[in-house]
N, C-alpha and C positions, 0 to 999 in steps of 0.2 A: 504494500500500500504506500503512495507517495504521502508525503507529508507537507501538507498546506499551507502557507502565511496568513491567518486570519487577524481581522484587526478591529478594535473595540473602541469607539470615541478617539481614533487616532492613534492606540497602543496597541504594541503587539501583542497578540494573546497566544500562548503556545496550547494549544491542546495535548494530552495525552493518548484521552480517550475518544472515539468516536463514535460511543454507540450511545443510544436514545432510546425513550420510550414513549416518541409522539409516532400516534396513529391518525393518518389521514382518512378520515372515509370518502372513497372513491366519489360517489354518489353526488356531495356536497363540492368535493372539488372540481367535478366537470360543469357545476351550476353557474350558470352566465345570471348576473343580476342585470337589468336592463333600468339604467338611471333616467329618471326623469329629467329631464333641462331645466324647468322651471321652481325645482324644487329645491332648495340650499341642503348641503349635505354638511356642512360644518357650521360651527358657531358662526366663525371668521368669514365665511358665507352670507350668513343671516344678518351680519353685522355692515358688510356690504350694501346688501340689499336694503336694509332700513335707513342707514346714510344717504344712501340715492331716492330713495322714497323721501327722506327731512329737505335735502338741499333740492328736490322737483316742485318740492310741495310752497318751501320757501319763495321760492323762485317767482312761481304762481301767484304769490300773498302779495309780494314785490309791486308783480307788474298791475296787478288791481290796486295796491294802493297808488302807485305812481297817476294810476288814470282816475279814477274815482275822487282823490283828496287833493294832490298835485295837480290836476289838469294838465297832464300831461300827455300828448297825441301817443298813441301805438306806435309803435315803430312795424313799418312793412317787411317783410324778407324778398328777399328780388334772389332768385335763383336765374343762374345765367349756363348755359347751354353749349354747350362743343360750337364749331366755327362748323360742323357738318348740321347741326341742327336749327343755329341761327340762318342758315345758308336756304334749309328746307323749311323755315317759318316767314320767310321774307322772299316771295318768289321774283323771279328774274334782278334782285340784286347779289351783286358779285363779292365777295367778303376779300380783302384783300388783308394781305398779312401786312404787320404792323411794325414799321424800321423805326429804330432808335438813333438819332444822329448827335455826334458829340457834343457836350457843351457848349464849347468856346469854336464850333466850325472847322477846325482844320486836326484836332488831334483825336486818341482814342476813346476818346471818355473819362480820362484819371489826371488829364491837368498835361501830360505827354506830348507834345508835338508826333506826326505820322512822319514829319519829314527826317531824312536822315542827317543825323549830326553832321557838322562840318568840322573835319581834321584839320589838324594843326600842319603845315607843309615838314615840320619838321618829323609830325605822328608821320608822313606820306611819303616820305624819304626812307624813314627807318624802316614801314613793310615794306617796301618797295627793294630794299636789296636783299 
């Protein structure tokens, strides 16, 4: 029989012996439990779930008080669409893609000039031999 490295919170544990007296029954161990999704299976679960349920609910209380006491307007949600679906909501207009040009006109965007530096005739001499 080879002899195993088993380890314990980290430390090595040597065994001697390997024999036991845990019985599996067959039966139970081929049983597949089928979990529910909806259902929390841990505390740390349930604990979850009832934070998100306080901070929805809160949420809710918010935005009625803001409108009801505050007079204050709803805010709209504007959901916006692929350039394939704006393309197909708006017929015969042509959606064209959208160029960003540099700041300051002539460089890359970061303050840069695009053109190329001018050397020094002495930098132009020295690659040059």
């Amino acid at each position: 029989m080879s002899r195993s490295t088993f380890y314990a919170k980290g430390k090595k544990v040597d065994l001697l012996n390997y024999e036991h007296s845990l019985r599996i029954d067959a039966d139970d161990a081929a049983r597949v439990r089928h979990l529910e999704h909806d259902i929390p299976l841990t505390a740390a679960e349930e604990d979850r779930i009832r934070r998100k349920k306080a901070l929805e609910e809160a949420a809710k209380v918010r935005r009625i008080y803001e409108e009801l006491v505050l007079k204050k307007p709803q805010e709209s949600v504007v959901q916006i669409g692929t350039v394939q679906q704006i393309q197909m909501a708006v017929p015969g207009a042509a959606v064209k893609p959208v160029q960003i040009s540099p700041a300051n006109g002539n460089g890359n965007g970061n303050g840069h000039s695009v053109d190329s530096p001018k050397k020094d005739t002495a930098e132009a001499a020295v690659a040059g031999d």
